[in-house]
PADODREN-386995 format. One record per residue (C-alpha): x, y, z; residue in one letter; residue number from 1; chain. Coordinates in steps of 0.1 Angstrom, whole numbers, plus 5000, padded with zeros to 4 digits. Example, Ala and Ser with C-alpha at 12.3 -4.5 7.8 and 13.67 -1.06 7.14 Angstrom:
BEGIN
+------+------+------+-----+-----+-------+
:   px :   py :   pz : res :   n : chain :
+------+------+------+-----+-----+-------+
: 5123 : 4955 : 5078 :   a :   1 :     A :
: 5137 : 4989 : 5071 :   s :   2 :     A :
+------+------+------+-----+-----+-------+
//
This chain:
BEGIN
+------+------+------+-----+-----+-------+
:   px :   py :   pz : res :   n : chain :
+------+------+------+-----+-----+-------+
: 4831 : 5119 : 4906 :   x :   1 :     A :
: 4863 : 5113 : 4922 :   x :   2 :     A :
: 4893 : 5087 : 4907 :   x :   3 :     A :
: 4909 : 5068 : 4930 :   x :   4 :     A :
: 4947 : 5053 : 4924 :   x :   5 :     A :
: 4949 : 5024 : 4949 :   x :   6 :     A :
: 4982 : 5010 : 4957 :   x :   7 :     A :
: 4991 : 4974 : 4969 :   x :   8 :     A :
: 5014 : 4963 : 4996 :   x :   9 :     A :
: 5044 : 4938 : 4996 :   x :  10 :     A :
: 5040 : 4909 : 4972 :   x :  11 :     A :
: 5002 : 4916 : 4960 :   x :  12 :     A :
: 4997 : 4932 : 4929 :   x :  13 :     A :
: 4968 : 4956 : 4917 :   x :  14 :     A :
: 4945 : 4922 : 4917 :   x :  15 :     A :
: 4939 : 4923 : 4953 :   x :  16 :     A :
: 4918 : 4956 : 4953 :   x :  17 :     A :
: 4892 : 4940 : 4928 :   x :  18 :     A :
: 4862 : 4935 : 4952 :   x :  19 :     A :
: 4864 : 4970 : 4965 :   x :  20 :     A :
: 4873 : 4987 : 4933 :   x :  21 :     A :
: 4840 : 4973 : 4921 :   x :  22 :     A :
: 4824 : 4984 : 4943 :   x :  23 :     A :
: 4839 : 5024 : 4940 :   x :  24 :     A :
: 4833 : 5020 : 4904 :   x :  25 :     A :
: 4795 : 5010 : 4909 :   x :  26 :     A :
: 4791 : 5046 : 4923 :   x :  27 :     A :
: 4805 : 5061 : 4894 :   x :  28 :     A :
: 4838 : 5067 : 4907 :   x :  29 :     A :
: 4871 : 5064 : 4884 :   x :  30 :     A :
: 4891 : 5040 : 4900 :   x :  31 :     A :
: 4931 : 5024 : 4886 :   x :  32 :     A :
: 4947 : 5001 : 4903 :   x :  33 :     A :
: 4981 : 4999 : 4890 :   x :  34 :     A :
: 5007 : 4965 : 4897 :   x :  35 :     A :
: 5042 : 4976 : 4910 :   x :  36 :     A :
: 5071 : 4970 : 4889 :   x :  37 :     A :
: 5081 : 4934 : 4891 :   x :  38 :     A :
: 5051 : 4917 : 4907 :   x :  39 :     A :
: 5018 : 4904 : 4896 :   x :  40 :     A :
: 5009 : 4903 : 4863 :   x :  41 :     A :
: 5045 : 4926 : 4862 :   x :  42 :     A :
: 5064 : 4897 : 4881 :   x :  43 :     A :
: 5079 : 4889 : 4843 :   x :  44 :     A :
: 5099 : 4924 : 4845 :   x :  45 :     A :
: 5117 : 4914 : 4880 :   x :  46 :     A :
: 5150 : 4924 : 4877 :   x :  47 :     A :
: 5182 : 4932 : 4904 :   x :  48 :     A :
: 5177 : 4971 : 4905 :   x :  49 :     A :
: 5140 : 4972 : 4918 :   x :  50 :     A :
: 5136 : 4991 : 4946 :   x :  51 :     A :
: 5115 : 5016 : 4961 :   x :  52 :     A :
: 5121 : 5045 : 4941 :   x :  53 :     A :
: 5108 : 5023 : 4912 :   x :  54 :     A :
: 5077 : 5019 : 4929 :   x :  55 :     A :
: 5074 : 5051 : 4936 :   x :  56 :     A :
: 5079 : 5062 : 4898 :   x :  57 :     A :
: 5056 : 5033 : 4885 :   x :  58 :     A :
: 5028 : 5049 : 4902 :   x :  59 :     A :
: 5040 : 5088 : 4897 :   x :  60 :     A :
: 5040 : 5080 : 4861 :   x :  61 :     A :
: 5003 : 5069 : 4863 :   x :  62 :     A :
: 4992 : 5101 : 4877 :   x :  63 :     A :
: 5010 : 5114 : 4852 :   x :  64 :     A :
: 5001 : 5097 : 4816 :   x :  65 :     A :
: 4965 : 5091 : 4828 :   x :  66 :     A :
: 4969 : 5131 : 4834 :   x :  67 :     A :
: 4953 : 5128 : 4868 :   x :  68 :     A :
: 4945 : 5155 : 4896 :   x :  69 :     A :
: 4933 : 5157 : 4928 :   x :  70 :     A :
: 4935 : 5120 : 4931 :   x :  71 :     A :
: 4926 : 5099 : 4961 :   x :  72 :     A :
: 4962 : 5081 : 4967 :   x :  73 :     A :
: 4955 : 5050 : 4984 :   x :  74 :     A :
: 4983 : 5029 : 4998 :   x :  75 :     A :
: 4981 : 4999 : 5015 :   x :  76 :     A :
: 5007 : 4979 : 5037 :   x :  77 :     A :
: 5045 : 4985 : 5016 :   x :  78 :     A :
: 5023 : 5009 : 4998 :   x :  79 :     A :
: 5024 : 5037 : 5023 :   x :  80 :     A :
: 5060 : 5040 : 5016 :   x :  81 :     A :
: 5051 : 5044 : 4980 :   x :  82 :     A :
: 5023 : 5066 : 4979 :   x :  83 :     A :
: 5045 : 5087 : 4999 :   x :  84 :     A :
: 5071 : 5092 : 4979 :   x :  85 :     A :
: 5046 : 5098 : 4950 :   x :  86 :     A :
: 5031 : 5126 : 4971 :   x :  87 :     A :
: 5065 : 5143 : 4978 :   x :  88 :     A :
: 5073 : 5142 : 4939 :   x :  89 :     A :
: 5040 : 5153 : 4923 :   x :  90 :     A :
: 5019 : 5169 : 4954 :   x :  91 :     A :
: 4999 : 5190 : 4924 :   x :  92 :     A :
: 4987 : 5161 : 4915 :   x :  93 :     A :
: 4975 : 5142 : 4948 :   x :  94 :     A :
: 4943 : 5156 : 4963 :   x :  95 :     A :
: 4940 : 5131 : 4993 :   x :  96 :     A :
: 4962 : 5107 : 5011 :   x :  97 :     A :
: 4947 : 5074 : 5025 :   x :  98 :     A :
: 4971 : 5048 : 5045 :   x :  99 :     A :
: 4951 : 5023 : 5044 :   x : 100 :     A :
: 4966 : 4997 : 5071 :   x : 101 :     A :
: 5001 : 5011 : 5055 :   x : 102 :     A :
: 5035 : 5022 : 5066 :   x : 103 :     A :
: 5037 : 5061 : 5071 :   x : 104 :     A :
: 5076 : 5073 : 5069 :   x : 105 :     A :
: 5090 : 5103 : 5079 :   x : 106 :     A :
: 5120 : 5115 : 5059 :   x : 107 :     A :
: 5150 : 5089 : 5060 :   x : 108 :     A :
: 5128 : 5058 : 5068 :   x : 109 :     A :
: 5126 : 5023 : 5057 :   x : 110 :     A :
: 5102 : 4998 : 5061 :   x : 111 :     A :
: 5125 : 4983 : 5084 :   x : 112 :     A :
: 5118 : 5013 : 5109 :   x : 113 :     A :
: 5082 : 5015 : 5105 :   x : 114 :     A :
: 5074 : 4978 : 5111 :   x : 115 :     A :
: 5115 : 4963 : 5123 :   x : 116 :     A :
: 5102 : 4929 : 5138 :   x : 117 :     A :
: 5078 : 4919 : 5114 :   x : 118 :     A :
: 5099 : 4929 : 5083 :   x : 119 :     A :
: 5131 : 4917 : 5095 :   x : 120 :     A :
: 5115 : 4883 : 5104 :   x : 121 :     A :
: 5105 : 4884 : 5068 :   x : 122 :     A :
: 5139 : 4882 : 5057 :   x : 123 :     A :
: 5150 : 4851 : 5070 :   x : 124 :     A :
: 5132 : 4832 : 5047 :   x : 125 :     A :
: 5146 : 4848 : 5015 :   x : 126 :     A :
: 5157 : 4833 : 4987 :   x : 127 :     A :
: 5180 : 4846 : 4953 :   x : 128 :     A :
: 5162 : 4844 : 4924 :   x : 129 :     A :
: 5185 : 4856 : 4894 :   x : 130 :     A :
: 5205 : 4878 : 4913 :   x : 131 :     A :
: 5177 : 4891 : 4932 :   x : 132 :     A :
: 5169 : 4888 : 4967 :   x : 133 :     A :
: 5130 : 4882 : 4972 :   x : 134 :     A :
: 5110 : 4876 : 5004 :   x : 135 :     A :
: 5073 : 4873 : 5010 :   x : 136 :     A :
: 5072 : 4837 : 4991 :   x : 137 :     A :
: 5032 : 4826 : 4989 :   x : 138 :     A :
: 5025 : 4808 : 5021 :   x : 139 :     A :
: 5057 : 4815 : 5036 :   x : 140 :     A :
: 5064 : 4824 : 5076 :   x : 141 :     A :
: 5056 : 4851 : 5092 :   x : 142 :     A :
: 5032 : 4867 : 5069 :   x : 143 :     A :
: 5013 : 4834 : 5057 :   x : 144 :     A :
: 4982 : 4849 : 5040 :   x : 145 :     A :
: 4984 : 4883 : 5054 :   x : 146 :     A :
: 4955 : 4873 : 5078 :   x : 147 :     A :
: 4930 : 4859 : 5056 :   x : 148 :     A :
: 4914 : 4822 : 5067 :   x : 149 :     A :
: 4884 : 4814 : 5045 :   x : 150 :     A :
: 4893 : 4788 : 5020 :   x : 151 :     A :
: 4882 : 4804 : 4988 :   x : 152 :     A :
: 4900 : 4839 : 5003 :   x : 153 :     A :
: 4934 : 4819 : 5002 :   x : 154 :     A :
: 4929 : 4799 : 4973 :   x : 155 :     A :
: 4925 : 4827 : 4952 :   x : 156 :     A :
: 4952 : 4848 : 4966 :   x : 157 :     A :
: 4979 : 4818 : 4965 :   x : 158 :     A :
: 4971 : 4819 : 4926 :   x : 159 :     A :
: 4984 : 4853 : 4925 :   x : 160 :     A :
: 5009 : 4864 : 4954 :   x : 161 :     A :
: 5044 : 4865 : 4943 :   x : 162 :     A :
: 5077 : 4872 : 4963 :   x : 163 :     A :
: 5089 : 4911 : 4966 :   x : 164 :     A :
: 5123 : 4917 : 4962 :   x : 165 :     A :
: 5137 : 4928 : 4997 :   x : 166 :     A :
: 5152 : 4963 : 4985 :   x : 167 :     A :
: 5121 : 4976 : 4983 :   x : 168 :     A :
: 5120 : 4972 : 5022 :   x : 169 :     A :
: 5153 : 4985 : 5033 :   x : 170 :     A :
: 5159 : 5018 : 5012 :   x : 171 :     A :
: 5147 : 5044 : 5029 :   x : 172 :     A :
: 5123 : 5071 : 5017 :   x : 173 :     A :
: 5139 : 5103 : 5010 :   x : 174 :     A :
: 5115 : 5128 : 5007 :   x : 175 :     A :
: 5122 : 5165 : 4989 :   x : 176 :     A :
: 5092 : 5187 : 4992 :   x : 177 :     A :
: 5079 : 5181 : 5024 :   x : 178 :     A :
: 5059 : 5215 : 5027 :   x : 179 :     A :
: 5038 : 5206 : 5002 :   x : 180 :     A :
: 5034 : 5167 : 5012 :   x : 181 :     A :
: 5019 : 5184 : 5052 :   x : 182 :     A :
: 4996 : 5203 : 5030 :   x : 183 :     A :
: 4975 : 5176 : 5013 :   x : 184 :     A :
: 4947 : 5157 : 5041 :   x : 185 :     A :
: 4958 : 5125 : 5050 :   x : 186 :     A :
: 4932 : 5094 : 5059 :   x : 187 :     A :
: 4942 : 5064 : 5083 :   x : 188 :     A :
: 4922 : 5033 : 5078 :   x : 189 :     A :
: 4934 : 5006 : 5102 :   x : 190 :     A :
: 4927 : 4972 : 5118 :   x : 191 :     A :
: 4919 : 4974 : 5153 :   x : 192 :     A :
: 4943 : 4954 : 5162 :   x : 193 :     A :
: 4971 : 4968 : 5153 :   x : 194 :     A :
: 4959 : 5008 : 5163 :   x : 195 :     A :
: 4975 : 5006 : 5196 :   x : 196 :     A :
: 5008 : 4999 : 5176 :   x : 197 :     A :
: 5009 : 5032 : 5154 :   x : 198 :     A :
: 5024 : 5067 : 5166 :   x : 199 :     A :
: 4997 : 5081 : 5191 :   x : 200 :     A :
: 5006 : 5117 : 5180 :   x : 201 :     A :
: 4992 : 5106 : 5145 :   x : 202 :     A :
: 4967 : 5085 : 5153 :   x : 203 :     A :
: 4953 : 5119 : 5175 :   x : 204 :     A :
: 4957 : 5141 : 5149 :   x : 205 :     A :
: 4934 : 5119 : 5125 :   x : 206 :     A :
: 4908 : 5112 : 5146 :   x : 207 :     A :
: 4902 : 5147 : 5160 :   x : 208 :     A :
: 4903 : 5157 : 5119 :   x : 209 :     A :
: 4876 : 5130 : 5117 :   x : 210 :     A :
: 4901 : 5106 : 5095 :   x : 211 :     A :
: 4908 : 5079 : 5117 :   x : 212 :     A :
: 4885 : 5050 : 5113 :   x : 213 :     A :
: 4893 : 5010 : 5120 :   x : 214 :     A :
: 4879 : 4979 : 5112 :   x : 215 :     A :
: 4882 : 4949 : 5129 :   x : 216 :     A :
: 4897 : 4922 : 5106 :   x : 217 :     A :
: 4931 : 4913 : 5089 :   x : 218 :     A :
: 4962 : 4929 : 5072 :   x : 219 :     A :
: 4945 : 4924 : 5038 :   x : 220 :     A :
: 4914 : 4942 : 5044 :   x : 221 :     A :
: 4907 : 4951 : 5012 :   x : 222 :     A :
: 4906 : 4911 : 5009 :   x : 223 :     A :
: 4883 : 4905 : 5042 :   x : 224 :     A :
: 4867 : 4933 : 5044 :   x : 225 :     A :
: 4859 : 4951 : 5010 :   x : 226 :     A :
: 4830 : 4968 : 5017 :   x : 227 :     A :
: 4839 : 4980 : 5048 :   x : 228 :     A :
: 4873 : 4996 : 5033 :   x : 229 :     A :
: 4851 : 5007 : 5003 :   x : 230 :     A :
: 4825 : 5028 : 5027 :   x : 231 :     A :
: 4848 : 5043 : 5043 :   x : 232 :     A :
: 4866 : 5055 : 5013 :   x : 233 :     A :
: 4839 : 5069 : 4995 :   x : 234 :     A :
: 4835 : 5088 : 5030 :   x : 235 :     A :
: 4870 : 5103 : 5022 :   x : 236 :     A :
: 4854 : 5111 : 4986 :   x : 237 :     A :
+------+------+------+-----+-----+-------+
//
């Protein structure tokens, strides 16, 4: 049996992995999917100081109260900055790395390097909410609904998106342990479309280790596409 932490991107919150989870869980895998400070069913604790180094101790702290090992570390979207930075902090703890249609930073990187255009166009429809900048508003330009079209897809995601607050996107990941972090396999799970975009040199690496797979659908694949996403990670399993 393996356990599975799965990690959502900007503005979704651990709801959005429910289809797939299911499905991991049906096979008698362990699966958490933890929300990220301030969003979700968290979205009550937003406050000014939440930033990436939050996230990445919301879901360190999970790996670490659940006392949890060799963990398949699942981020998707923002949450490729997150898992990480939870790699870096507790590598003894993380026994796989899956970027599943995520941001992958080196040392030193924001989101804003990893995906500039798209995050930065993001921005320009922010709004201050309590002294707290927050983009990514449900149905709001660029993103809309990350991709997903059928009607019951949206409607239930629009109940449950909320806005991410924008520091999260420009702090940049400072990582401290770096050895270790090379050490532990690392999965890629893409959209096709977007493969050509990604760093060659790592997209190379991963599919001559056999860990480069895509699927041809939306940002939210876990959303469009949950068996799919759910296949393949058992594969890494």
């Amino acid at each position: 049996m393996a356990t599975y932490v799965l990690v959502h991107g900007g503005g979704h919150g651990g709801w959005c992995y429910q289809p797939a989870a299911k499905i991991l869980r049906e096979t008698g895998h362990e699966v958490y999917t933890p929300t990220l400070t301030g969003l979700g069913e968290r979205s009550h604790l937003l406050h000014p100081g939440i930033d990436l180094d939050t996230h990445i101790t919301d879901i360190a702290a999970v790996l670490r109260y659940e006392d949890l090992h060799d963990v398949i570390l699942v981020g998707h979207s923002y949450g490729g900055m997150v898992i990480t930075g939870v790699a870096d902090r507790v590598a003894d703890r993380v026994g796989h790395l899956v970027y599943l249609e995520a941001a992958h930073p080196a040392d030193g990187e924001s989101m804003i390097d990893d995906v500039g255009p798209v995050i930065l166009a993001v921005r320009r429809s922010a709004r201050v909410v309590d002294g707290t900048e927050l983009v990514l508003f449900p149905g709001s330009e660029p993103m809309r609904y990350y991709g997903v079209t059928d009607p019951a897809d949206v409607a239930w995601m629009h109940e449950r998106l909320t806005p991410h607050p924008w520091r999260c996107f420009e702090q940049p990941l400072r990582l401290t342990n770096e050895k270790a972090l090379a050490e532990i396999p690392q999965t890629q799970i893409v959209c096709t479309s977007t493969l050509a975009t990604r760093d060659p040199a790592r997209m190379a690496a991963a599919r001559d280790a056999g860990r480069l797979w895509d699927i041809d659908t939306a940002h939210d694949l876990m959303i469009t596409e949950p068996a799919a996403v759910a296949e393949f990670l058992l594969r890494v399993a």
